[in-house]
Backbone as CSV, one residue per row, in Angstrom:
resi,resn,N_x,N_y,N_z,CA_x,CA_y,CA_z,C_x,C_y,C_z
1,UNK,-17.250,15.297,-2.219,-16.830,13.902,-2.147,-16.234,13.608,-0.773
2,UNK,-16.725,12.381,-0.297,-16.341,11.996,1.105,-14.756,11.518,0.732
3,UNK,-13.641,11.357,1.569,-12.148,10.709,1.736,-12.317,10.146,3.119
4,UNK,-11.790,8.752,2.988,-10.874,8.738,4.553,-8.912,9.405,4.680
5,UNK,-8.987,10.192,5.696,-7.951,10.336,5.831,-6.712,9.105,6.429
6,UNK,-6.040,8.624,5.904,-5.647,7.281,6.666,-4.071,7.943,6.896
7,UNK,-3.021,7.362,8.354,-2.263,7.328,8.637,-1.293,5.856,8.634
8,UNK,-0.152,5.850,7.895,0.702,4.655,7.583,2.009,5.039,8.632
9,UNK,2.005,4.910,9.764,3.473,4.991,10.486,3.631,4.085,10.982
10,UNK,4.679,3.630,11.072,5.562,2.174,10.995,7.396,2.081,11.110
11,UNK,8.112,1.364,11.993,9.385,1.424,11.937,10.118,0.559,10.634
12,UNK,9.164,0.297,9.601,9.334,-0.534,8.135,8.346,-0.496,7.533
13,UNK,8.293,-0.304,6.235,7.374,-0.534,5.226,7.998,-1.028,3.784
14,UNK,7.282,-1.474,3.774,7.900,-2.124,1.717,6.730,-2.143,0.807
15,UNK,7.018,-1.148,0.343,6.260,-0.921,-1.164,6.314,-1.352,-2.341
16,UNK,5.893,-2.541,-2.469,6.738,-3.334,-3.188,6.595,-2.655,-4.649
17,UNK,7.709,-2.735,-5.384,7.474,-2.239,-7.416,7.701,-3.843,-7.765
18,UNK,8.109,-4.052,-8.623,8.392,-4.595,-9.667,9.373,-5.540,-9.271
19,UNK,9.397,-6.954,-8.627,10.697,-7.720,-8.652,11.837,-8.064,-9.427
20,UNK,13.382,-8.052,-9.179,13.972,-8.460,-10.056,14.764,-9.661,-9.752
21,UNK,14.705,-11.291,-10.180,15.604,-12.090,-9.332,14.806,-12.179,-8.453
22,UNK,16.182,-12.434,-6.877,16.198,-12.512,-5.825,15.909,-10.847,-5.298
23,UNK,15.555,-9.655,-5.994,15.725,-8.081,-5.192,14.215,-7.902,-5.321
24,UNK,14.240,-8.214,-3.941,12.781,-7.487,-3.734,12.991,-5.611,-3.224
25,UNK,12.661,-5.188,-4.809,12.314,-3.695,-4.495,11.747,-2.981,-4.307
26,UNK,11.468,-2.058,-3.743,10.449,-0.592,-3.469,10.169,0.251,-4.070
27,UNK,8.820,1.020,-4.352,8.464,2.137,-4.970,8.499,3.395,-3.635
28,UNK,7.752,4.338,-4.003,8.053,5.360,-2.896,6.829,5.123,-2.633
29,UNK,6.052,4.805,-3.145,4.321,5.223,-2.298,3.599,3.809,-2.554
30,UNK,2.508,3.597,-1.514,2.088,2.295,-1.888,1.121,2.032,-3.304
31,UNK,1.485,0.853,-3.466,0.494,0.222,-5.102,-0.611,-0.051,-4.658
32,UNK,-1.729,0.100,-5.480,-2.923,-0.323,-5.522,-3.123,-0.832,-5.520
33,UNK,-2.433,-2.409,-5.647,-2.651,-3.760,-5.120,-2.297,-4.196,-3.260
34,UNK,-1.643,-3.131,-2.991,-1.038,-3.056,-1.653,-2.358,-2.733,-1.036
35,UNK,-3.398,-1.490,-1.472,-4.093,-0.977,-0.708,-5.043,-1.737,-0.503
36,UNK,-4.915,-2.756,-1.430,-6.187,-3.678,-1.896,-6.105,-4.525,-0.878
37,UNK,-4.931,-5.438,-0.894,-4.583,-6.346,-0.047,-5.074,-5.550,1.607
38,UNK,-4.574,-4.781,1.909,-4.390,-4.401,3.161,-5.974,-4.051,3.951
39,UNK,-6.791,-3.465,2.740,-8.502,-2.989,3.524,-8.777,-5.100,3.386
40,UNK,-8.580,-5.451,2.189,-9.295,-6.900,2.161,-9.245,-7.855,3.933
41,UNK,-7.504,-7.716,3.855,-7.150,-8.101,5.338,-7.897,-7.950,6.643
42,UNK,-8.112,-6.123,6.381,-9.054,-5.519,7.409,-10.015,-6.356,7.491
43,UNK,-10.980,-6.680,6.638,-12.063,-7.296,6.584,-12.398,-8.273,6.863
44,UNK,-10.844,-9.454,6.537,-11.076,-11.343,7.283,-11.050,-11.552,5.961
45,UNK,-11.484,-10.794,4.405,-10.939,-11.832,3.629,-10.602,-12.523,3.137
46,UNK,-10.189,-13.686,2.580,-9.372,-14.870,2.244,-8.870,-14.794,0.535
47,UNK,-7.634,-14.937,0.333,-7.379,-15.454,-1.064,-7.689,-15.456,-1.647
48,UNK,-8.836,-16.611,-1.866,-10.143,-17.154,-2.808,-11.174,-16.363,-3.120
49,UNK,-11.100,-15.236,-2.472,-12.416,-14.459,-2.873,-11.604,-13.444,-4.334
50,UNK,-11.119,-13.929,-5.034,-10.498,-13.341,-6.063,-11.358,-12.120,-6.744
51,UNK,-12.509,-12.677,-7.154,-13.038,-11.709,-7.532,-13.697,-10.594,-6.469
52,UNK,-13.850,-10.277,-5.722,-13.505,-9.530,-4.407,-12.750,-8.633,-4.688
53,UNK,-11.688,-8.904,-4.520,-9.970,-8.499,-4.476,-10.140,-7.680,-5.591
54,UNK,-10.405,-8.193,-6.935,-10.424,-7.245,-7.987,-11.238,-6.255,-8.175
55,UNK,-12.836,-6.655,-7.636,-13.733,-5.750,-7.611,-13.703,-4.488,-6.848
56,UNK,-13.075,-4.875,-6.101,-12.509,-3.483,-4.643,-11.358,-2.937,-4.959
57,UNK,-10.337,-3.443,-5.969,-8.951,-2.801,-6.146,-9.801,-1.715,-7.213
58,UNK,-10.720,-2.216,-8.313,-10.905,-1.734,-9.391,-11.502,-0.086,-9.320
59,UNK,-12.449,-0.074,-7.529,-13.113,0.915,-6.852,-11.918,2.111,-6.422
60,UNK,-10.702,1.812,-5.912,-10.277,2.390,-5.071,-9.165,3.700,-5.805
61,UNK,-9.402,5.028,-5.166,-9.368,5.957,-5.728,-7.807,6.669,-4.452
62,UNK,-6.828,6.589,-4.763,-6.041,7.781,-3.861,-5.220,8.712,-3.948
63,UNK,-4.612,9.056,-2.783,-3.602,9.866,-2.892,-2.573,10.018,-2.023
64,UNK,-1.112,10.269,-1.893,-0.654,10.237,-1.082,0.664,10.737,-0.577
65,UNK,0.859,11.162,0.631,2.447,12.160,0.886,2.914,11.876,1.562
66,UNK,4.187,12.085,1.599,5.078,11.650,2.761,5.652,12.992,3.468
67,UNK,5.553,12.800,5.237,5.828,13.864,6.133,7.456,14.267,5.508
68,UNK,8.769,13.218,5.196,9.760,13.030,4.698,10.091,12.239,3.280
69,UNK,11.359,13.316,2.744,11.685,12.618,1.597,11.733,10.678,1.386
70,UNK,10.977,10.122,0.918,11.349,8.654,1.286,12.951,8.001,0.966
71,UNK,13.532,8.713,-0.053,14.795,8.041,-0.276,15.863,8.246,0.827
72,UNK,15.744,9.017,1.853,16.538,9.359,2.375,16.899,8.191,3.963
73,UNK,15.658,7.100,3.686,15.507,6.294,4.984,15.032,4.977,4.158
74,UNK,15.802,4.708,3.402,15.839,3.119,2.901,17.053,2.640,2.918
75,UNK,16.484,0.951,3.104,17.958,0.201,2.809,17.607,-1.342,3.076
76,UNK,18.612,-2.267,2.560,18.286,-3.550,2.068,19.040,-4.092,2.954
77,UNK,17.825,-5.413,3.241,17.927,-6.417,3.961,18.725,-7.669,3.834
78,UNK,19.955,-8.112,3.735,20.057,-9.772,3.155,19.691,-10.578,3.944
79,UNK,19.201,-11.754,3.193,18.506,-12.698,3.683,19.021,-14.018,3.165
80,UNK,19.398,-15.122,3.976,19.594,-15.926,3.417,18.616,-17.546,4.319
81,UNK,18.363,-18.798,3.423,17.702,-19.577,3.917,18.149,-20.687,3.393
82,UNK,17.858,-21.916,4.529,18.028,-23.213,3.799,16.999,-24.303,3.965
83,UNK,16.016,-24.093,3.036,14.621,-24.617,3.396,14.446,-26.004,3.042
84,UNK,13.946,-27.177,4.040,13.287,-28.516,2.934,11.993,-28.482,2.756
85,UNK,11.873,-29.397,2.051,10.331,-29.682,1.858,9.126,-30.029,2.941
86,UNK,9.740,-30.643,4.105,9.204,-30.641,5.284,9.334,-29.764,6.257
87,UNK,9.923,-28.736,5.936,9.821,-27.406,6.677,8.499,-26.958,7.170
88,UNK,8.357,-26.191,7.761,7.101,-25.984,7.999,7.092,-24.221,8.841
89,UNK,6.567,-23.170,8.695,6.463,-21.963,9.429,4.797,-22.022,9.991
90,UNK,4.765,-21.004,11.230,3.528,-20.618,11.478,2.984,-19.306,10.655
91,UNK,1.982,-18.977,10.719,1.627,-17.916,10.102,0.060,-17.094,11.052
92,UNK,-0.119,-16.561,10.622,-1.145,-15.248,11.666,-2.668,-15.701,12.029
93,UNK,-2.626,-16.756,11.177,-3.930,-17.889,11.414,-3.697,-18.966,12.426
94,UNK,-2.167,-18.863,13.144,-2.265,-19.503,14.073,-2.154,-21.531,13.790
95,UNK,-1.910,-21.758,12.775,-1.466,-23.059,11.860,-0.460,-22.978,11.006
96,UNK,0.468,-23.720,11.037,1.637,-24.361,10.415,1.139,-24.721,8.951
97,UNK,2.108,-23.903,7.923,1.815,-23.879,6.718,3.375,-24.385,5.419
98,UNK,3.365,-25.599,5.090,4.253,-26.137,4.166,4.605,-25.056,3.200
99,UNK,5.461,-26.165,1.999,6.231,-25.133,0.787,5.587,-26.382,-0.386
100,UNK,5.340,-25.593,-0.661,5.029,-26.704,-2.335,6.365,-26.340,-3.358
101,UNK,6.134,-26.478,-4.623,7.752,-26.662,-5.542,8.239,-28.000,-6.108
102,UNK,8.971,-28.271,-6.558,9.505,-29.321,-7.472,10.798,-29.545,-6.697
103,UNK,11.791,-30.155,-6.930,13.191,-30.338,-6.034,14.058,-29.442,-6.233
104,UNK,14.208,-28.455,-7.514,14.869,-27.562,-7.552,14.628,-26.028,-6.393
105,UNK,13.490,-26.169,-6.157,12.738,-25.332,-4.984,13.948,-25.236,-3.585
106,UNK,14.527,-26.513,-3.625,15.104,-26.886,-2.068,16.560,-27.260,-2.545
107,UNK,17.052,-26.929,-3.946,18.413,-27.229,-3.267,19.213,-25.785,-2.904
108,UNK,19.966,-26.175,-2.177,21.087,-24.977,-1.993,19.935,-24.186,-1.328
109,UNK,20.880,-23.417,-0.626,20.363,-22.079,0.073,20.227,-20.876,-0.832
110,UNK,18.708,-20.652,-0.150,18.393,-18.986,-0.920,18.851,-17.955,-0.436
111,UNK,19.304,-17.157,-1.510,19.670,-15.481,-0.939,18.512,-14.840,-1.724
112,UNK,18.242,-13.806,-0.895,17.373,-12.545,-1.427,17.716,-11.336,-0.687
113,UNK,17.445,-10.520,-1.196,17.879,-8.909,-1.148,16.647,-8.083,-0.956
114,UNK,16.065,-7.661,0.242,14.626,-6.989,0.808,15.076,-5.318,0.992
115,UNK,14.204,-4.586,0.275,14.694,-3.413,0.794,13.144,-2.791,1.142
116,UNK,13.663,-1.741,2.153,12.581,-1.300,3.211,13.135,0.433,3.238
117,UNK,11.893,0.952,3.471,11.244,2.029,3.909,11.897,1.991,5.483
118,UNK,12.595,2.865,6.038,12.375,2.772,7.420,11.515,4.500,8.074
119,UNK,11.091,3.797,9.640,10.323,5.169,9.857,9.603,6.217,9.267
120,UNK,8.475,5.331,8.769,7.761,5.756,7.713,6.481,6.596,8.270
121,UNK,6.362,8.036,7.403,5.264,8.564,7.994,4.442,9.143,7.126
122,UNK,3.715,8.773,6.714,2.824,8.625,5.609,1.475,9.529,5.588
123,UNK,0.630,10.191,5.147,-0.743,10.916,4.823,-1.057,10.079,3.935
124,UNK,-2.217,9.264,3.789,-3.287,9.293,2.206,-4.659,9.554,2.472
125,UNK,-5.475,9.749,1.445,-6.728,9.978,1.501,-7.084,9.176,0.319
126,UNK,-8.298,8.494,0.586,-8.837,7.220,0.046,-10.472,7.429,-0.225
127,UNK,-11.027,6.902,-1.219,-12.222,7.020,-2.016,-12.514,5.684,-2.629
128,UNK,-13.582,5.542,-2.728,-14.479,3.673,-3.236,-15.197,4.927,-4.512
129,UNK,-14.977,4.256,-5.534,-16.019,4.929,-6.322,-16.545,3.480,-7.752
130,UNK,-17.653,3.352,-7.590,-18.902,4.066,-6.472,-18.524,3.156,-5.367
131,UNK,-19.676,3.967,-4.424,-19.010,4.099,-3.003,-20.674,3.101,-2.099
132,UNK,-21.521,2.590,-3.472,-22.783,2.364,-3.109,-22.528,0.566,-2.362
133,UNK,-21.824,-0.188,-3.494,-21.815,-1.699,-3.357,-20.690,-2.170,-1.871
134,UNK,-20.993,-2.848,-1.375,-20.042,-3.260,-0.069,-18.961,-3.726,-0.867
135,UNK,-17.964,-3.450,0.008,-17.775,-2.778,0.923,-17.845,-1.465,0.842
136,UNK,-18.888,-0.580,2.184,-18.741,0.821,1.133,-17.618,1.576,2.185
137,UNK,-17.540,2.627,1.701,-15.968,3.371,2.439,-15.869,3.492,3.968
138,UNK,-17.446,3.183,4.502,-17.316,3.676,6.256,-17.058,1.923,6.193
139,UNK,-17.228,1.041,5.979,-17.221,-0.228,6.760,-15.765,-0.692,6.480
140,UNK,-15.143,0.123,5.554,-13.507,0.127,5.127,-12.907,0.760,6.499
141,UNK,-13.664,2.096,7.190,-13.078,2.506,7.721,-13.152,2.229,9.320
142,UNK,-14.404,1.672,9.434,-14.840,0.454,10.575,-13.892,-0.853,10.773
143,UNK,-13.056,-1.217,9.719,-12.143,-2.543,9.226,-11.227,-2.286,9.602
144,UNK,-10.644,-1.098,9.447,-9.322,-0.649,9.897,-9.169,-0.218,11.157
145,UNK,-10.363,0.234,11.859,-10.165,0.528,13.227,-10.227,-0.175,13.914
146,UNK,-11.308,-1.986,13.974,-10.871,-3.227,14.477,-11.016,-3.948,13.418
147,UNK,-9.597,-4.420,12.901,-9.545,-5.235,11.735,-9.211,-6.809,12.409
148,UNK,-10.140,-7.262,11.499,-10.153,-8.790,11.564,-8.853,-9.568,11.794
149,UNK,-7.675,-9.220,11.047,-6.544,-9.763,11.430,-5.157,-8.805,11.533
150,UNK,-3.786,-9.343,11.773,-3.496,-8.195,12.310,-2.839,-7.783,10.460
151,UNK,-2.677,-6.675,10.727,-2.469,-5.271,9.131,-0.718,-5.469,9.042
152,UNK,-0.035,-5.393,7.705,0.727,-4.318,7.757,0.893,-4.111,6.581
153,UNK,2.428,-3.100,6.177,2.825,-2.410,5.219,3.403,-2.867,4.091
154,UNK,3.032,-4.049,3.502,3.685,-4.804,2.355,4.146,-5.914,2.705
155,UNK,5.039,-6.409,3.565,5.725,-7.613,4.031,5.389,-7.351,5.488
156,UNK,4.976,-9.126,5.945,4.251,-9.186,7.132,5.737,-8.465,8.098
157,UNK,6.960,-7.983,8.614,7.403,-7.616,9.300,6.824,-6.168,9.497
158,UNK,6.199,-5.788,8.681,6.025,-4.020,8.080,4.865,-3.820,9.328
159,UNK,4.468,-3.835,10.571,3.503,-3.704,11.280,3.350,-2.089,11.907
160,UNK,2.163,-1.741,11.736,1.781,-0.303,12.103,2.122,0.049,13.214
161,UNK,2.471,1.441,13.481,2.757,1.887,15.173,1.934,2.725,15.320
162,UNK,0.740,3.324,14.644,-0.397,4.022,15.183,-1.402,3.767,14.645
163,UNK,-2.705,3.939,14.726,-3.572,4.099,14.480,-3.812,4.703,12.810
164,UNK,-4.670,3.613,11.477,-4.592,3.493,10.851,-5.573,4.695,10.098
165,UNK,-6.827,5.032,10.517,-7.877,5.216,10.334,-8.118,6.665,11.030
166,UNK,-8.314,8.077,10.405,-7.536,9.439,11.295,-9.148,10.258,11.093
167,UNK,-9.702,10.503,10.066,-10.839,11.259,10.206,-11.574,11.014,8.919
168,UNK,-12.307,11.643,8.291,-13.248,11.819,7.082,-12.860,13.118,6.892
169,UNK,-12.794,13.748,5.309,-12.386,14.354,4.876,-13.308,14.867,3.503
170,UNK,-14.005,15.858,3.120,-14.782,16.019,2.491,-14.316,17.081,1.119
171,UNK,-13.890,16.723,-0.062,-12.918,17.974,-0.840,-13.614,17.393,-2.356
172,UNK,-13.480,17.804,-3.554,-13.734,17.936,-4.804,-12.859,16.572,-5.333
173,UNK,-11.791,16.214,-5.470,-10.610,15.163,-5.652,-9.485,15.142,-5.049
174,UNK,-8.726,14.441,-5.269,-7.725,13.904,-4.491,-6.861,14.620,-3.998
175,UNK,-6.684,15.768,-5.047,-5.343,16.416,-4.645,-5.658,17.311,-3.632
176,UNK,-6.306,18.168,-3.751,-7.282,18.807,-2.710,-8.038,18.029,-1.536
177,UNK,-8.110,16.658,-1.097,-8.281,16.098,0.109,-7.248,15.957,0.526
178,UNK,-6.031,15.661,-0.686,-4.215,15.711,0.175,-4.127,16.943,0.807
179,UNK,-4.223,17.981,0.141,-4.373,19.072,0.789,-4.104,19.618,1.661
180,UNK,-5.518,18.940,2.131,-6.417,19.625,3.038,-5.934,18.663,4.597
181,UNK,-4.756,17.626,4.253,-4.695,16.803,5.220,-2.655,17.307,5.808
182,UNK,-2.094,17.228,4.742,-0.627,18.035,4.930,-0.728,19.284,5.663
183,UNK,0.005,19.235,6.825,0.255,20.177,8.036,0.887,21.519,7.320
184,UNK,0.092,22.609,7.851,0.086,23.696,7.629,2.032,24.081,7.053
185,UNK,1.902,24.911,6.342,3.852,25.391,6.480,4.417,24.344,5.752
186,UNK,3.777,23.111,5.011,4.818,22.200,4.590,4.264,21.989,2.629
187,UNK,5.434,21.425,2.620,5.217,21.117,1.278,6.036,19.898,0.742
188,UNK,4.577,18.831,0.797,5.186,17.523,1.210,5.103,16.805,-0.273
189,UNK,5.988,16.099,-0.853,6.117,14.922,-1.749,5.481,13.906,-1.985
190,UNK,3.961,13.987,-2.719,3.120,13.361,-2.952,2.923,12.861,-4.288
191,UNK,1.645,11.635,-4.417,1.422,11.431,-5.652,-0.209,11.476,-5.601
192,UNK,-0.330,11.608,-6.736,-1.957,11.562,-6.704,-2.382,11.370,-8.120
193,UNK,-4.248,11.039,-8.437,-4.571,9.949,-9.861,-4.580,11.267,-11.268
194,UNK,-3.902,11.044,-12.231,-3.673,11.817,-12.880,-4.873,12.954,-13.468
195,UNK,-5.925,11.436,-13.271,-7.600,12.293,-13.743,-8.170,13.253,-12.825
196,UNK,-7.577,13.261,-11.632,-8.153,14.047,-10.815,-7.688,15.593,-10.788
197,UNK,-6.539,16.126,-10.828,-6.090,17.269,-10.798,-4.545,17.631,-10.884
198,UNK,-4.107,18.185,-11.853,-3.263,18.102,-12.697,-2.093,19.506,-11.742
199,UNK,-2.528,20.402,-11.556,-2.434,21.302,-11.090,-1.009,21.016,-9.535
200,UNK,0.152,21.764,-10.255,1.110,21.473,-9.530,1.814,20.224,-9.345
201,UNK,1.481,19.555,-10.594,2.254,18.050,-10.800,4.059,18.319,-11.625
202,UNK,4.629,17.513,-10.683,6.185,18.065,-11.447,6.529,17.026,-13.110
203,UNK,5.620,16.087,-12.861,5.949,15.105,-13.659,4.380,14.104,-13.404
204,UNK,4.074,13.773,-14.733,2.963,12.687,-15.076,4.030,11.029,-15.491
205,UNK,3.243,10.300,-15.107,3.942,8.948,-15.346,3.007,7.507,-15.390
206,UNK,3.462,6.719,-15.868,2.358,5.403,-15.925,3.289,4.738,-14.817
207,UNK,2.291,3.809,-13.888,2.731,3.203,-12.872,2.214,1.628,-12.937
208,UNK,2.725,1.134,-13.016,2.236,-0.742,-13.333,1.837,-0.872,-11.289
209,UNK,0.985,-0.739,-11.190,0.418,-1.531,-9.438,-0.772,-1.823,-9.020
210,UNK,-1.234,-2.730,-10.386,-2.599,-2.997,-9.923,-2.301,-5.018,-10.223
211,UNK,-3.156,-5.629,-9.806,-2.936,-7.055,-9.389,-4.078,-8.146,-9.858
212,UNK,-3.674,-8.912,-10.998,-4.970,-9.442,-10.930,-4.913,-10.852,-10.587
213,UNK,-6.198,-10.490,-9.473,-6.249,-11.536,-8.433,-6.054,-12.874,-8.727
214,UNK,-7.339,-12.722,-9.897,-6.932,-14.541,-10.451,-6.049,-15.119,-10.852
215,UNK,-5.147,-14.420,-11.045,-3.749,-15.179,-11.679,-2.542,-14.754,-11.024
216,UNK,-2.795,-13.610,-9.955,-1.817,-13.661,-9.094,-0.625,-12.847,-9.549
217,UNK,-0.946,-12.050,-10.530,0.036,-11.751,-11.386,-0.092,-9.820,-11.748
218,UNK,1.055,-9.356,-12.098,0.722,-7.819,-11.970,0.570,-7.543,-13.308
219,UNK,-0.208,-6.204,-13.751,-0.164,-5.807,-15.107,-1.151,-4.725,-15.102
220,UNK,-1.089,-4.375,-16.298,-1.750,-2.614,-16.738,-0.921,-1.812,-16.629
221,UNK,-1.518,-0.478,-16.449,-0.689,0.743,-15.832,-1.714,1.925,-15.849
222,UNK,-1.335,2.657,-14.893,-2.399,3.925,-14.992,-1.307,4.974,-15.062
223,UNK,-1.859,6.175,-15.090,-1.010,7.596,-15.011,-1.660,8.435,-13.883
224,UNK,-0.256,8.745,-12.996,-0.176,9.243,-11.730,0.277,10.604,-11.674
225,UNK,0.237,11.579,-11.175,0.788,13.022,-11.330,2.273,12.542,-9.763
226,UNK,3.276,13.052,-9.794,3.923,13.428,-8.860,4.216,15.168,-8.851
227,UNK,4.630,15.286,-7.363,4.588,16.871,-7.144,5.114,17.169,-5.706
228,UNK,4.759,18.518,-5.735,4.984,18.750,-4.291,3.395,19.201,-3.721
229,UNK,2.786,18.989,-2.785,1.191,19.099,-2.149,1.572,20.275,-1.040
230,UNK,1.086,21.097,-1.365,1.319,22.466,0.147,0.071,21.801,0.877
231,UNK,0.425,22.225,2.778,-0.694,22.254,3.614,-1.528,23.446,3.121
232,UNK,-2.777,22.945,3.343,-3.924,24.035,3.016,-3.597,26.046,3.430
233,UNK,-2.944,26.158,4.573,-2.893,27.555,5.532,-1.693,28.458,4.861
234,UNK,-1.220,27.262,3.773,0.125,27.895,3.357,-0.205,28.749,1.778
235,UNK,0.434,30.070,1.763,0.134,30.548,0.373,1.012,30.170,-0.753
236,UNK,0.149,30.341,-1.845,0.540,29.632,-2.860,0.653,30.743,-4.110
């Protein structure tokens, strides 16, 4: 089985879980609606192609580790705003984009609570299955190396500091393309798809992070293995 090996380093990332309120919170590894969003982006994309969005989230197969423990480099943002209805921001399309809402939308100032990933250094390895219908995995990986608009890591501040897109990677499943990608001597804190390989998981779990497009709204859950992933050179 073919993988792209992909690299996520960044001085912020937000992974987003589950909102509560005003607390926008983090998971440790990105959601499958994240990954979705982010190749779609690559591509130019738009919104409206909903069924798109779902058809390509529904394909996408990964895995993934971190060089460092992630809890050890987070922390929350406050934010506060006092928006009207004639407000107006720019956005990455280069046009000034309004707020829709009712009047309760605009009174009083908003607080929210953002928490972030900092100095994030990330391994995943990524799979389309099947890998036949476009987008197929090289034009994913053609997208990311000049992507249509600019990328980042969950919330538009989250912008990459290297190069997204690292090699092709050829292994049996996931856990074994993680593998085969974690630097020799280490034994890094990963997750990977429960169906794929079970082997050295500390804990199985259902994870709610898939997105459905048309309604904009999150739901399901799959089961994920967490663990520790040795580099390939290291004995086991």
């Amino acid at each position: 089985m073919r993988w792209m090996h992909l690299r996520f380093e960044a001085p912020l990332a937000s992974f987003g879980a589950e909102a509560i309120d005003a607390h926008g919170v983090i998971r440790d590894f990105p959601a499958q609606s994240m990954l979705t969003g982010l190749f779609a982006n690559a591509l130019g994309w738009t919104r409206t192609m909903k069924a798109a969005h779902d058809a390509l989230q529904d394909r996408i197969i990964f895995a993934a580790a971190h060089d460092e423990t992630p809890d050890l480099r987070r922390f929350t943002d406050y934010q506060t705003a006092r928006l009207g209805k004639t407000d107006k921001a720019w956005t990455t399309s280069g046009r000034p984009v309004g707020r829709g809402g009712g009047p309760q939308t605009y009174s009083g100032a908003h607080q929210r609570w953002r928490d972030y990933h900092s100095d994030v250094r990330l391994s995943l390895v990524v799979r389309l299955e099947p890998d036949g219908p476009a987008p197929t995995l090289r034009q994913l990986a053609d997208a990311l190396t000049r992507p249509a608009r600019p990328l980042y890591f969950g919330r538009k501040p989250c912008m990459p500091s290297a190069e997204i897109f690292r090699a092709w990677v050829d292994e049996v499943d996931a856990r074994s393309a993680l593998s085969s990608v974690v630097p020799a001597g280490r034994r890094a804190y990963a997750i990977w798809p429960h169906s794929q390989n079970l082997e050295g998981a500390h804990a199985v779990r259902f994870v709610t992070d898939e997105r459905n497009w048309a309604s904009g709204l999150h739901g399901g859950a799959r089961r994920v293995c967490t663990g520790r992933v040795a580099g390939r050179e290291e004995p086991r």
